[in-house]
C-alpha positions as CSV (number, residue, x, y, z in Angstrom):
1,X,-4.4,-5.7,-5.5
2,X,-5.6,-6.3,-9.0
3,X,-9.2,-5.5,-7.9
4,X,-8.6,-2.6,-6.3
5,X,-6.2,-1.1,-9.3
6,X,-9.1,-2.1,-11.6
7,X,-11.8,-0.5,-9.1
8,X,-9.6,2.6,-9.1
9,X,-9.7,2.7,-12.9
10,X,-13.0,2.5,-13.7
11,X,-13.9,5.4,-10.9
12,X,-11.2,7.7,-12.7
13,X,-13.1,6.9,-16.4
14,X,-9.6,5.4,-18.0
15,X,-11.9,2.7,-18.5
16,X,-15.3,0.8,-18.3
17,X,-14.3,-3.2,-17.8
18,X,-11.9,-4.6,-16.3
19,X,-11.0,-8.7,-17.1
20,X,-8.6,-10.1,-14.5
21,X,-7.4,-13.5,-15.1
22,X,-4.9,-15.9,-13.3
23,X,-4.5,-19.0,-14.5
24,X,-1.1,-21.6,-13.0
25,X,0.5,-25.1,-13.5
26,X,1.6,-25.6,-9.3
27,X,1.2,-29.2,-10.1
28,X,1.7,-30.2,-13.6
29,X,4.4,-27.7,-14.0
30,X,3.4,-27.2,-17.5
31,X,5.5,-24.5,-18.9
32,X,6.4,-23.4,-15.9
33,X,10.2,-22.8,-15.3
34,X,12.0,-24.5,-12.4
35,X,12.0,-22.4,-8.8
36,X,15.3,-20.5,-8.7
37,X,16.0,-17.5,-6.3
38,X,18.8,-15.5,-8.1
39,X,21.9,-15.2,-6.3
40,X,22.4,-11.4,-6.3
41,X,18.8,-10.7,-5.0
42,X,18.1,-9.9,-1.6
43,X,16.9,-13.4,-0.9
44,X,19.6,-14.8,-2.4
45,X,22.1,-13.0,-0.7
46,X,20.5,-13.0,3.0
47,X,18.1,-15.9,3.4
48,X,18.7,-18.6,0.7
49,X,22.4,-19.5,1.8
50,X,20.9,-20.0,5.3
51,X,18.2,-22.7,4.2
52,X,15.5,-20.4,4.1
53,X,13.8,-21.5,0.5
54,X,10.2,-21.4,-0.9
55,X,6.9,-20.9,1.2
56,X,7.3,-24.1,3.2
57,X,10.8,-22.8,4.5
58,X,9.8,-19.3,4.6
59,X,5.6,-19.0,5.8
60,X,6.6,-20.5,9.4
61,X,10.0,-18.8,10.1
62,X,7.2,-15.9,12.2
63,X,4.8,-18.4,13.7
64,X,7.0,-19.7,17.0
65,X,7.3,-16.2,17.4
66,X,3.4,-15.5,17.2
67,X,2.7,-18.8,19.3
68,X,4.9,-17.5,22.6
69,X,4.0,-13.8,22.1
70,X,-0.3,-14.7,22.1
71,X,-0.2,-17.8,24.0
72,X,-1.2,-19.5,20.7
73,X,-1.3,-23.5,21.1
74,X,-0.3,-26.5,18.5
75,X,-3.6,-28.0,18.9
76,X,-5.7,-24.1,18.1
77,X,-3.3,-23.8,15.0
78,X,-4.1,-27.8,14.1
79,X,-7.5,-26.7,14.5
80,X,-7.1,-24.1,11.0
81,X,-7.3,-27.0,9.4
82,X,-9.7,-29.2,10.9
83,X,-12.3,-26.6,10.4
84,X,-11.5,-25.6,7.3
85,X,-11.5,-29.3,5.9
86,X,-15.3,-29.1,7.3
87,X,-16.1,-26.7,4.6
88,X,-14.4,-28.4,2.0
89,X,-16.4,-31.4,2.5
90,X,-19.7,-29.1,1.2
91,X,-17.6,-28.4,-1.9
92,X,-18.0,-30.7,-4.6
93,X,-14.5,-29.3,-6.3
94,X,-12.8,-29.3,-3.3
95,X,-9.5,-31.3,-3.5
96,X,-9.8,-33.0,0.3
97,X,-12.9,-33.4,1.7
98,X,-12.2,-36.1,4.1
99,X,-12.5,-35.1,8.2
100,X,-9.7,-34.5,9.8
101,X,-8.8,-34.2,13.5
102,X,-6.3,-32.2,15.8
103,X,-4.4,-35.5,16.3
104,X,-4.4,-36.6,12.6
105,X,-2.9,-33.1,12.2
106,X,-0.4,-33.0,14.4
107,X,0.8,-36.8,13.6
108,X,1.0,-36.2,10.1
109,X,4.3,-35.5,8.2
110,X,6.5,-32.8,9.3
111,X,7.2,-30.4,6.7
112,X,9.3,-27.3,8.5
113,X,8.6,-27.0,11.9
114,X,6.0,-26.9,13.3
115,X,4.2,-27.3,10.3
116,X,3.1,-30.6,9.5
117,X,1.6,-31.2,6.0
118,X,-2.1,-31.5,6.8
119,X,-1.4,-27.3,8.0
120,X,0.5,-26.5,4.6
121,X,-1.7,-25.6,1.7
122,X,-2.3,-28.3,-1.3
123,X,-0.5,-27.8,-5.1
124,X,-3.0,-27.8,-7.6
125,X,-3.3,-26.7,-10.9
126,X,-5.7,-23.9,-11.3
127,X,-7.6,-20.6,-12.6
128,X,-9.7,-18.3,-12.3
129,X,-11.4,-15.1,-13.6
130,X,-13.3,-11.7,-12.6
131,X,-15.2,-9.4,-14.5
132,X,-15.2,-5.7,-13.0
133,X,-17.6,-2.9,-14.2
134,X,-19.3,0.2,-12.7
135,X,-22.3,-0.7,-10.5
136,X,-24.7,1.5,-13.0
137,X,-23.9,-0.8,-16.0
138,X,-23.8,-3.7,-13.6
139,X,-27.2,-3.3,-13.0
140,X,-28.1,-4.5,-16.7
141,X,-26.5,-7.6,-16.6
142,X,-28.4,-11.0,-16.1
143,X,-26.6,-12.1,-13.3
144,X,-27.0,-10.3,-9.6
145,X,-24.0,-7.9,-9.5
146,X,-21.3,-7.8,-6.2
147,X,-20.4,-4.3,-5.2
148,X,-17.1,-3.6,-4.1
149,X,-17.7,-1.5,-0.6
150,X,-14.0,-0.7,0.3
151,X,-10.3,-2.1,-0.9
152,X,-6.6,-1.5,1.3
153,X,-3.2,-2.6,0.0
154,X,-0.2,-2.2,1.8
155,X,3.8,-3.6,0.9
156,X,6.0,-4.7,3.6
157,X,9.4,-6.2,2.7
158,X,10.6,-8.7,0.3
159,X,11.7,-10.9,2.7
160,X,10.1,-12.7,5.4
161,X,13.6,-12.4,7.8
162,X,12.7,-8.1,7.7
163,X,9.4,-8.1,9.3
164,X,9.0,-5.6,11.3
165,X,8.3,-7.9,13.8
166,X,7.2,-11.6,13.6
167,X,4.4,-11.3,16.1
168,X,2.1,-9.2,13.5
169,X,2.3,-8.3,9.7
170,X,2.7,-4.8,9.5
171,X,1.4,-5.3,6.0
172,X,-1.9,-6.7,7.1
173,X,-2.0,-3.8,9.9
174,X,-2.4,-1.4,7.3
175,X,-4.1,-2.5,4.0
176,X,-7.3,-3.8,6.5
177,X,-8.2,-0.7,8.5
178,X,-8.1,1.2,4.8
179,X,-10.2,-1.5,3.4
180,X,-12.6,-1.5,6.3
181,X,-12.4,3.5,6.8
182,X,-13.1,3.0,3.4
183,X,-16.4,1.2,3.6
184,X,-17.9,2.2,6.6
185,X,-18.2,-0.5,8.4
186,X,-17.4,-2.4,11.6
187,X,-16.1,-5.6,12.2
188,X,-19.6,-6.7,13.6
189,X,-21.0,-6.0,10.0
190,X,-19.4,-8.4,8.7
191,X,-21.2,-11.6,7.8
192,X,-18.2,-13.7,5.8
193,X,-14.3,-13.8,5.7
194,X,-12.0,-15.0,3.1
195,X,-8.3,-14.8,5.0
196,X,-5.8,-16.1,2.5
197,X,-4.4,-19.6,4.4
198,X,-1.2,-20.9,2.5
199,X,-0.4,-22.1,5.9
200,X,-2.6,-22.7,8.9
201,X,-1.3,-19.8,10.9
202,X,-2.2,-17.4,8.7
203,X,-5.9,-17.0,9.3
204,X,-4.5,-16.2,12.9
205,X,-2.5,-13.3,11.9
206,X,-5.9,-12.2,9.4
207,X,-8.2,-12.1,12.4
208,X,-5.6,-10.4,14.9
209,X,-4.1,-7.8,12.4
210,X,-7.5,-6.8,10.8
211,X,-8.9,-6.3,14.0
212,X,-11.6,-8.7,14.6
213,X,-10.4,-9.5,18.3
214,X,-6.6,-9.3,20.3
215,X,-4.2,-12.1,18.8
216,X,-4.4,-13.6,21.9
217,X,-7.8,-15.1,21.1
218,X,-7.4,-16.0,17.5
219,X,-6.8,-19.4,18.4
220,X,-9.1,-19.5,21.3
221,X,-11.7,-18.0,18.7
222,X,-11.2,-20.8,16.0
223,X,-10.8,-23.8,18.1
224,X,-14.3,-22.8,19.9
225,X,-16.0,-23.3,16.7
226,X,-16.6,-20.0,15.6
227,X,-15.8,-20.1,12.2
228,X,-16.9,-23.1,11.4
229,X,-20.3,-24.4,9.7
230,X,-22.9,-22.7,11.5
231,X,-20.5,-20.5,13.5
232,X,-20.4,-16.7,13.7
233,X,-18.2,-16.1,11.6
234,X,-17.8,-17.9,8.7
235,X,-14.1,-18.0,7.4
236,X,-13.2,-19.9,4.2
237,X,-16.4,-21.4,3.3
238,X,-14.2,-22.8,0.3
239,X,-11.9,-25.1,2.0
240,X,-9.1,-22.4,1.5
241,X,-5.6,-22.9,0.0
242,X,-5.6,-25.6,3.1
243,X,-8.3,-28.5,1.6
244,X,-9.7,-26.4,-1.6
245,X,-6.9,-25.9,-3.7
246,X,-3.9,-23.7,-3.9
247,X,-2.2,-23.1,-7.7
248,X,1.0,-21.4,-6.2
249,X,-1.0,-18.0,-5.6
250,X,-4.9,-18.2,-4.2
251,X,-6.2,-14.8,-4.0
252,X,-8.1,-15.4,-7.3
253,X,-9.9,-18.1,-5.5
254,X,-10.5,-16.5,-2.6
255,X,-12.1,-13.4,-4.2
256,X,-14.6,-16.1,-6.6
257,X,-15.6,-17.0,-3.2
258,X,-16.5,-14.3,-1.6
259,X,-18.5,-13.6,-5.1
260,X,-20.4,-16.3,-4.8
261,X,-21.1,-15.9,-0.9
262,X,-22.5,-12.4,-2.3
263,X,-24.1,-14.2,-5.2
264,X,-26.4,-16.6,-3.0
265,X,-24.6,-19.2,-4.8
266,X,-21.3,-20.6,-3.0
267,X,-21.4,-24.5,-2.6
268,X,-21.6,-24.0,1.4
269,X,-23.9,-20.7,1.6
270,X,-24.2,-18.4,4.4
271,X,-27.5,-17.9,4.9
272,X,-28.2,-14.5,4.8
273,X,-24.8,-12.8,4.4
274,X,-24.7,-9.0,2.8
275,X,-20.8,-8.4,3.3
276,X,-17.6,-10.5,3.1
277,X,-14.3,-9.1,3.4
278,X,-11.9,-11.1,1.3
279,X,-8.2,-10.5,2.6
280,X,-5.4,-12.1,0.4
281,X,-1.1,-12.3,1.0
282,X,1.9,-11.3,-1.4
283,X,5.0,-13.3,-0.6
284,X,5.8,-14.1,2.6
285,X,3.7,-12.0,4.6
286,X,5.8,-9.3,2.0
287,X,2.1,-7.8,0.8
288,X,-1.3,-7.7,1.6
289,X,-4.3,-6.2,-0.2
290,X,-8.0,-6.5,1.6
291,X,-11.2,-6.1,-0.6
292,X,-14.9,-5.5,0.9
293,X,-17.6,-6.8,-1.3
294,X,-22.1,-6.6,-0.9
295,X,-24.7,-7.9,-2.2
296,X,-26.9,-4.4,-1.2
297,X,-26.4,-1.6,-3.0
């Protein structure tokens, strides 16, 4: 959302750079304060007192839903990870890079079902920075500039229990299809994909919601080896929040990666790519913005 606010900016003249930083202690906890959910919010009031607290709780309350809706499988949502963990082993600052299989997912440690651990994302200490201009003055700098082609952002609800239906995130539905009008492109342009994955379903969601193919074969799509290494569609060449690392919020990461895909100089490069769509997560499923990046101008 940053990006796009930034993008928008610079387009109006209110400004001519842009710095956006994020920077977060998920681990260490270094001046961080301890997670609290205040008792007169809404979550406090109509999902806390029911068990429902912080991603782990919250991220898979939807996915039971998705599963018997689209026909999804525990072994094609296992698969999110197995893939993913592929990547991460061509990053050298990749947290896990060890291979991982379907079973080693699915006997791993349950963490709120049916998420097991190996499908949650990591806690890392982290951060990250971008530097936004206008694509004339971009042109003098030393290093290849990344043109932002199209940005969507869309709010949904504060709390994961008010979806407007579990199946699908209304949210994603919409900031997408702006991000993708606004570009002029189609789906079959599109040589990269950065889907924000705090937990191993949502790169399902990503594919369904932005319109890449039917939810119904999302899973189907992954588990055939489509978006892994040498696949069709490459999707979180980083490892992702799943085996890169995940600070408490990722989009940061997610967007350096798609920069560097651009770039020509991402640790696992796609040969060849001209356009990656980055598309990131606020809360739980509560926000979603979707940024369209090239290397051409």
């Amino acid at each position: 959302l940053h990006v796009r606010h930034a993008a928008a900016a610079i387009e109006a003249g209110l400004c001519k750079t842009v710095l956006i930083t994020h920077a977060e202690s998920g681990k260490s906890m270094i001046g961080k304060l301890p997670r609290s959910t205040p008792p007169d919010s809404l979550n406090g009031q109509f999902e806390s007192p029911f068990g429902v607290y912080g991603p782990p709780s919250m991220f898979p309350i939807p996915v039971l839903r998705y599963m018997k809706t689209h026909g999804i499988t525990h072994e094609q949502i296992a698969m999110v990870a197995v893939v993913q963990r592929e990547w991460a082993a061509k990053n050298p600052r990749a947290m896990m890079k060890a291979p991982i299989t379907v079973a080693d997912v699915l006997n791993s440690k349950m963490i709120a079902y049916p998420f097991r651990i190996l499908q949650c994302c990591l806690v890392t200490d982290g951060g990250g920075a971008l530097i936004l201009t206008s694509a004339d003055r971009a042109r003098d700098f030393p290093n290849k500039p990344v043109y932002i082609l199209g940005t969507g952002e869309s709010v949904e609800t504060p709390m994961v229990s008010q979806m407007e239906t579990f199946d699908s995130s209304r949210a994603f539905r919409t900031a997408g299809p702006l991000a993708f009008r606004e570009a002029g492109i189609a789906h079959k342009d599109v040589d990269h994909l950065m889907i924000y994955d705090a937990f191993a379903h949502l790169p399902l969601y990503g594919l369904g919601d932005l319109g890449f193919m039917p939810h119904e074969e999302t899973g189907k799509f992954i588990a055939d080896g489509n978006t892994r290494p040498g696949g069709k569609l490459p999707l979180n060449t980083n490892g992702g929040g799943l085996s890169y690392m995940h600070s408490g919020m990722y989009g940061m990461y997610a967007l350096q990666e798609s920069v560097r895909q651009m770039r020509g100089i991402a640790p696992a490069q796609v040969p060849g790519a001209k356009i990656s769509v980055c598309h990131g997560v606020g809360g739980m499923f509560a926000a979603s913005g979707t940024i369209i990046f090239t290397n051409e101008k």
